[in-house]
C-alpha positions as CSV (number, residue, x, y, z in Angstrom):
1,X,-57.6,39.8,30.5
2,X,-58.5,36.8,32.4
3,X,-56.1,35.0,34.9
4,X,-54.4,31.6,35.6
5,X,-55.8,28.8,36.8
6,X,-53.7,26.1,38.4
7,X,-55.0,22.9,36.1
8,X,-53.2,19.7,36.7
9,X,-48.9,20.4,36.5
10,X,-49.6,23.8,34.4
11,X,-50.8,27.2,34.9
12,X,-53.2,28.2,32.6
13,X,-54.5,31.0,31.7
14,X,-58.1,31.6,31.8
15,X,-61.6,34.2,31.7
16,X,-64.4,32.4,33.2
17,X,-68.0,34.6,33.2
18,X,-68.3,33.1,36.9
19,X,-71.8,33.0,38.0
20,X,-74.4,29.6,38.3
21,X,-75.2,29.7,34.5
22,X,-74.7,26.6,32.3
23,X,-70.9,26.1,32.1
24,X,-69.4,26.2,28.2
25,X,-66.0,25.8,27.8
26,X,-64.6,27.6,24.6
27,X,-61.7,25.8,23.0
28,X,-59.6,27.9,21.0
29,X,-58.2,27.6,17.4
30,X,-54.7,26.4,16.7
31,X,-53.4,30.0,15.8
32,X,-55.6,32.1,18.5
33,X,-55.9,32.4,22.2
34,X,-58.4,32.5,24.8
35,X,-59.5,36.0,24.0
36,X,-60.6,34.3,21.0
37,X,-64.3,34.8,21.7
38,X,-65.2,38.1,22.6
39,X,-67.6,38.4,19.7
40,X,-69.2,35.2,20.3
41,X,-69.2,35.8,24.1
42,X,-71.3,39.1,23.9
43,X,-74.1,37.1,22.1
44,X,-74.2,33.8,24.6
45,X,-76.1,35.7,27.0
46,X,-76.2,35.7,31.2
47,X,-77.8,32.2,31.4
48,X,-74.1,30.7,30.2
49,X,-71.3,30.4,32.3
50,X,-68.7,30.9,29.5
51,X,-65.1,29.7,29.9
52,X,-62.0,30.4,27.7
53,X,-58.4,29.2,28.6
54,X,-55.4,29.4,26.4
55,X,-53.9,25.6,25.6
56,X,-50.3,25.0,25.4
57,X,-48.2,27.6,23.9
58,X,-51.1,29.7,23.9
59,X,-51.1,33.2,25.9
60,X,-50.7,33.2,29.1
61,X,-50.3,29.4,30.1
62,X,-47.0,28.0,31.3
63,X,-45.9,25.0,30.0
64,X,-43.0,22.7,29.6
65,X,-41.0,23.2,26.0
66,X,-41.6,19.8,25.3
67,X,-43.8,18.2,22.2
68,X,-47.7,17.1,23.3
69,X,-50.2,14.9,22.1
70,X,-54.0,15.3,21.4
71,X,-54.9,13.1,23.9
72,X,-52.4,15.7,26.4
73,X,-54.6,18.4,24.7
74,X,-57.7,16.8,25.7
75,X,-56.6,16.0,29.3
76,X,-55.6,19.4,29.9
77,X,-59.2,20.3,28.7
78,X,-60.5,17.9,31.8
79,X,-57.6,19.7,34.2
80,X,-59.6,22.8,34.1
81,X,-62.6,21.4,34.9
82,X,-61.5,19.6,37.7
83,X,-58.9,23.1,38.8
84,X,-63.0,24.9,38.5
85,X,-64.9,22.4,40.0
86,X,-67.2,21.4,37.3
87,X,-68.0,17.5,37.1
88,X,-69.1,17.7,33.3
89,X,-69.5,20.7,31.1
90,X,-70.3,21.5,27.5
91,X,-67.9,22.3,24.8
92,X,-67.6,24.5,22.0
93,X,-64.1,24.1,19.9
94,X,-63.6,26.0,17.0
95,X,-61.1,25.2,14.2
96,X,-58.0,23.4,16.1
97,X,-60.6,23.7,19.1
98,X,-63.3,21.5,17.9
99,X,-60.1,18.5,17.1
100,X,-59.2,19.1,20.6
101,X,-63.1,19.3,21.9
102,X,-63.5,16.0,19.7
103,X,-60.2,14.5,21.5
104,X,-61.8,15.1,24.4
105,X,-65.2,13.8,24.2
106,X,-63.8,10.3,23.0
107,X,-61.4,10.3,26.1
108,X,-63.7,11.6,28.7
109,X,-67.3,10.8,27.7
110,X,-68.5,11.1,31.1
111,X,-67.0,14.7,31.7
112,X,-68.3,16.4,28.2
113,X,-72.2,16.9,28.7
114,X,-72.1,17.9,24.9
115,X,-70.2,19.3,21.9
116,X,-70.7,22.3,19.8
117,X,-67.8,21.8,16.8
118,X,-67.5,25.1,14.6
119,X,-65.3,25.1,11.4
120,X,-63.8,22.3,12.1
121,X,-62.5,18.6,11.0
122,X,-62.6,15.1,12.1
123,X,-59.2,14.9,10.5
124,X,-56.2,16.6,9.6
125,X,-55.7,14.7,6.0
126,X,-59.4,16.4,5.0
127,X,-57.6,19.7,5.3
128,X,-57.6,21.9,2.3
129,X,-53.7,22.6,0.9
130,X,-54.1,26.4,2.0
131,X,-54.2,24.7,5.8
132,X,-50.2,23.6,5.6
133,X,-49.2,27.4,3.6
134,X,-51.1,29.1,6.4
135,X,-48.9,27.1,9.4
136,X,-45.5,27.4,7.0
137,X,-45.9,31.2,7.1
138,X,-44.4,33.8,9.5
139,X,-47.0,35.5,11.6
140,X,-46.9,38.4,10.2
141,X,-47.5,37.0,6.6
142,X,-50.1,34.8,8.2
143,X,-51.8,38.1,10.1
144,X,-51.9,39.8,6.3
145,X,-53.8,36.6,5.0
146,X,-56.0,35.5,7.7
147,X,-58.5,38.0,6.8
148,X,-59.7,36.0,3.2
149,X,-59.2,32.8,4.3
150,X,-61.9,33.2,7.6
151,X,-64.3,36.1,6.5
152,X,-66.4,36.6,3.5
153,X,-65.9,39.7,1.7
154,X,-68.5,41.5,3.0
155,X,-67.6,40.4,6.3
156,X,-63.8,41.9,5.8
157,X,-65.4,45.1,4.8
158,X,-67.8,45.1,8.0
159,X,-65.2,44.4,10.1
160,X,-62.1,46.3,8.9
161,X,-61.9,48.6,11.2
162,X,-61.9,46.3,14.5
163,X,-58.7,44.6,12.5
164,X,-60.0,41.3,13.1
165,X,-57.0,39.2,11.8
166,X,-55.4,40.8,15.1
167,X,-57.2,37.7,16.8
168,X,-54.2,35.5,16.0
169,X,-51.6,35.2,18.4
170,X,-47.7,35.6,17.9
171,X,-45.3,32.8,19.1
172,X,-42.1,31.7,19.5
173,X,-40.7,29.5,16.4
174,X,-40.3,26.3,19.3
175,X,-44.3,27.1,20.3
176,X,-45.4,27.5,17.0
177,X,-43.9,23.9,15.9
178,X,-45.1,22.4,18.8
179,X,-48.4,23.4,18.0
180,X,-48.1,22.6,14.2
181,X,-46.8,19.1,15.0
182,X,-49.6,18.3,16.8
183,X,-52.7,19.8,14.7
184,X,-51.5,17.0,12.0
185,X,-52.0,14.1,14.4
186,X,-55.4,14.7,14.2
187,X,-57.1,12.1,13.2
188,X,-60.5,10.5,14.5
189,X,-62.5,9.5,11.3
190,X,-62.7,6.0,11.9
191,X,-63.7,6.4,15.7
192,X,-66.5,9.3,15.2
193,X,-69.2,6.6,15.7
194,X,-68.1,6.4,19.3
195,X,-68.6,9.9,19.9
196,X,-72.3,9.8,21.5
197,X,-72.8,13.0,23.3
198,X,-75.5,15.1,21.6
199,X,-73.3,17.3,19.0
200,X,-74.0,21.0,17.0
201,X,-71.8,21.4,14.0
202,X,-71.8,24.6,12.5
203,X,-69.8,25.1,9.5
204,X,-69.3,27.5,6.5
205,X,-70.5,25.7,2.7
206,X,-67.2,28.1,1.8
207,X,-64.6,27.0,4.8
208,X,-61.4,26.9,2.7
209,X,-59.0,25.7,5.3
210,X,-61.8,23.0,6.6
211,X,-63.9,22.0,3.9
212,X,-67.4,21.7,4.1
213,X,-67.2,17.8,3.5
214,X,-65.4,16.9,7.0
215,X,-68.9,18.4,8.9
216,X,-71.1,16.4,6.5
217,X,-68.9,13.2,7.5
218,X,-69.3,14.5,10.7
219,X,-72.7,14.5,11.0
220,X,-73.3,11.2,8.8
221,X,-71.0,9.3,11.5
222,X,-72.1,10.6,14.7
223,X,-74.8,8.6,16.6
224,X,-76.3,12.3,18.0
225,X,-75.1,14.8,15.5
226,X,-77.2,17.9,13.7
227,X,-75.1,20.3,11.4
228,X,-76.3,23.8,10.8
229,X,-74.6,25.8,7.4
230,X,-74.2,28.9,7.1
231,X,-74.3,29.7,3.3
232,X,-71.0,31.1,1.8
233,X,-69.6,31.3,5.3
234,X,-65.3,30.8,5.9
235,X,-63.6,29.4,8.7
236,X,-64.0,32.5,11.2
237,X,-67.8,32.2,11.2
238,X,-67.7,32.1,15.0
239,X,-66.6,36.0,14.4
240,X,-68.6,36.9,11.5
241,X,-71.5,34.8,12.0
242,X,-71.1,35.1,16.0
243,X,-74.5,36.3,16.7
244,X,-76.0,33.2,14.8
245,X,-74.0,30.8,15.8
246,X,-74.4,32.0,19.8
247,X,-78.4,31.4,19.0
248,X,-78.0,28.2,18.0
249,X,-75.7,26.9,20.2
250,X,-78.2,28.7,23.3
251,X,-80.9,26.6,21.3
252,X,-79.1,23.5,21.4
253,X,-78.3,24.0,25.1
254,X,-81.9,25.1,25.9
255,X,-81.4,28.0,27.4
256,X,-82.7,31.7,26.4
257,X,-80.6,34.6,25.7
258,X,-82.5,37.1,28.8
């Protein structure tokens, strides 16, 4: 699904809705890919252009088996828009995706119209323990825990059947430690006053890989900040929750779901 986009020296891969709606540009998590969002997509509604692209070691995207930064993470972000066109855009990062999306906004204020950060942290030291046994496992250990650790229980029995833990993506060990390496630079808690693009945070009270304490701080330290909980919710609300949380970010954008 999707296609690649040349974006600065890499090919990356890419599904963009297309059409003159309001462009949103859906950052992924650290252990998904750009078909990350097809729950969350199928509530935005006609009136948003949405964008998904797989970051480095991610799907389709073809890059150099070298370590990366956030700030290269962020750059690539600003690639794409420039490989689509798209002077500015709005952002929604979830998980791994909202560090990058937060990377981004401090780097390229003027290219990042807004933010919408979803289950995630202003730093990687706020993690919960669980965060650093989830990255140590294989994949398939990780694909046979994922399911507790980002859905309620109710939510795992809604959604057994569509296998939802299948959203994470395998990799190569030398992909997989890149990407590992880099989600614990993260680390932006002394700079979130700078920050000043209008920002949604929507976060689970019950995130046990991104406690519910990193979106408070969040929202405390951000000049234009407004956080929205979802009672008892995990990390995957962005699945479970995606109907919700595409109404609210449609609200915070303005526009309607016809």
């Amino acid at each position: 699904m999707g296609t690649t986009v040349r974006a600065g020296e890499l090919d990356v891969g890419c599904i963009d809705d297309g059409g003159a709606g309001v462009p949103l540009v859906l950052v992924h998590g650290g252990e998904s890919d750009r078909t990350q969002f097809a729950a969350l997509r199928a509530h935005l509604g006609a009136r948003i252009r949405a964008i998904s692209y797989d970051q480095r070691d991610s799907g389709i995207t073809v890059n150099p088996p070298a370590p990366y930064t956030m700030a290269d993470l962020a750059d690539d972000l600003v690639a794409l828009l420039d490989a689509l066109g798209l002077d500015s855009a709005h952002v929604l990062g979830t998980s791994f995706g909202g560090a990058v999306a937060q990377h981004a906004a401090l780097r390229h204020p003027r290219r990042i119209a807004s933010l919408v950060l979803v289950a995630t942290t202003p730093s990687f030291a706020m993690s919960s323990a669980a965060i650093n046994e989830l990255l140590d496992m294989s994949h398939e250990d990780r694909q046979h825990a994922a399911a507790d650790f980002f859905f309620t229980r109710d939510g795992q029995a809604a959604m057994r059947a569509a296998r939802p833990a299948q959203t994470l993506t395998a990799r190569d060990p030398g992909q997989s430690a890149r990407r590992h390496a880099v989600a614990r630079q993260h680390e932006i808690r002394e700079r979130l006053g700078e920050i000043s693009v209008p920002t949604l945070i929507v976060h689970g009270t019950a995130d046990r890989l991104a406690p519910y304490a990193g979106a408070v701080l969040m929202e405390r330290q951000m000049p234009k900040a407004e956080l929205r909980s979802i009672e008892g919710g995990r990390h995957g609300i962005a699945v479970e929750f995606a109907g919700r949380t595409a109404g609210w970010a449609r609200e915070f954008l303005g526009v309607s779901a016809a």
